[in-house]
C-alpha positions as CSV (number, residue, x, y, z in Angstrom):
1,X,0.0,0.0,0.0
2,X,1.6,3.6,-0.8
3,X,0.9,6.6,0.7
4,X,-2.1,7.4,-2.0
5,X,-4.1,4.4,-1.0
6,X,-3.6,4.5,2.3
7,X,-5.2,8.3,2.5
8,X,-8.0,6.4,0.2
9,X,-8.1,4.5,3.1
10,X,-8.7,7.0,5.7
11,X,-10.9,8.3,3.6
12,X,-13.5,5.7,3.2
13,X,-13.2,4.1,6.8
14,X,-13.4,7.5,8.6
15,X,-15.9,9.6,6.5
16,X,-13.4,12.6,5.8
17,X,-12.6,13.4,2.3
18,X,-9.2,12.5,0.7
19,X,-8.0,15.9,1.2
20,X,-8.5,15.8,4.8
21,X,-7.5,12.9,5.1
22,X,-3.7,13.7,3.5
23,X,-3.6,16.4,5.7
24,X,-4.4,14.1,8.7
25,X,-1.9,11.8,7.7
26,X,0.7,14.8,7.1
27,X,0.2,16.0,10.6
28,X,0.6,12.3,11.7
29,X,4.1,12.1,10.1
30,X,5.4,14.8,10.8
31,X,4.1,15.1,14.4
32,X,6.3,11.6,14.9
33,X,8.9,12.6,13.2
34,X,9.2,15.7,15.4
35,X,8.8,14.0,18.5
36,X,11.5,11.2,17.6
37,X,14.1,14.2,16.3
38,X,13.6,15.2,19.8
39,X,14.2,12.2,21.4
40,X,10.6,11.4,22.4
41,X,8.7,8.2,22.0
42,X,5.3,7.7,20.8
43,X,3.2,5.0,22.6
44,X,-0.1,4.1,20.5
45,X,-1.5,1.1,23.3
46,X,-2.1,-1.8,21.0
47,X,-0.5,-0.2,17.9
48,X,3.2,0.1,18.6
49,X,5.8,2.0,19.7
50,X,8.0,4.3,17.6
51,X,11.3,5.1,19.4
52,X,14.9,6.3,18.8
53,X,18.2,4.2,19.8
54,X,22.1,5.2,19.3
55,X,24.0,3.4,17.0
56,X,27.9,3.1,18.0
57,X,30.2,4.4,15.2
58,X,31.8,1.1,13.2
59,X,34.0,0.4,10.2
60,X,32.7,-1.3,7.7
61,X,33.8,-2.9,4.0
62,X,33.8,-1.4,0.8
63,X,32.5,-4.0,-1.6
64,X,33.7,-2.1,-4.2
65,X,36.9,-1.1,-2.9
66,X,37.3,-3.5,-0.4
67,X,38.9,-0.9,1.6
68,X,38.0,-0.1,5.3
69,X,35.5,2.4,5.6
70,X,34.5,4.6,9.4
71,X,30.8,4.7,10.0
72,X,29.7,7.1,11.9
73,X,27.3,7.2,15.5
74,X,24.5,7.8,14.9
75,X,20.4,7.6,15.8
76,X,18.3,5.0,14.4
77,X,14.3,5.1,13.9
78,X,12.5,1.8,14.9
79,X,9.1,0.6,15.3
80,X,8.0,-1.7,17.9
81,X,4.4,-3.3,16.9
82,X,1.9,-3.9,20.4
83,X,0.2,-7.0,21.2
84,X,-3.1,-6.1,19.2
85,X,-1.2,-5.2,15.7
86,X,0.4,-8.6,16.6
87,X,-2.4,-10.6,16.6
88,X,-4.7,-8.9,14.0
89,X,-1.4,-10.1,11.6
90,X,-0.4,-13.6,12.5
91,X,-4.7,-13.9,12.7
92,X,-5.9,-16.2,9.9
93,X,-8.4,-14.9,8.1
């Protein structure tokens, strides 16, 4: 699903129009992408959890190359799914 069918999405299942229903969505994204930038979490009980962690700094390969190359530190989104997102996806239908 890409961003155009999920705001058809919204749409239908909430009753807002699909230009109300971007906007809802922009505000969404950019409300958790705010929060994480600041180092928040965002706790949605039975959706998920979207939090920040450090990454250490590490060398890696070149494939190319095959010379040594530095990595820096830095912070790393992730997504946690709850218990109900869980179930509703291993669920068989």
């Amino acid at each position: 699903m890409n961003k155009s069918e999920l705001i058809d999405s919204i749409a239908k299942t909430s009753g807002l129009t699909k230009t109300d229903s971007a906007k809802a969505l922009d505000a969404f994204v950019s409300s958790v992408c705010s929060a994480l930038k600041s180092g928040d979490d965002i706790r949605l009980v039975g959706f998920g959890t979207f939090s920040t962690s450090k990454r250490a700094a590490t060398t890696a390969i070149n494939p190319r190359t095959r010379q040594p190359v530095k990595v820096a530190a830095r912070k790393v989104a992730k997504f946690k799914a709850g218990k109900t997102l869980q179930s509703v996806v291993n669920s068989k239908k």
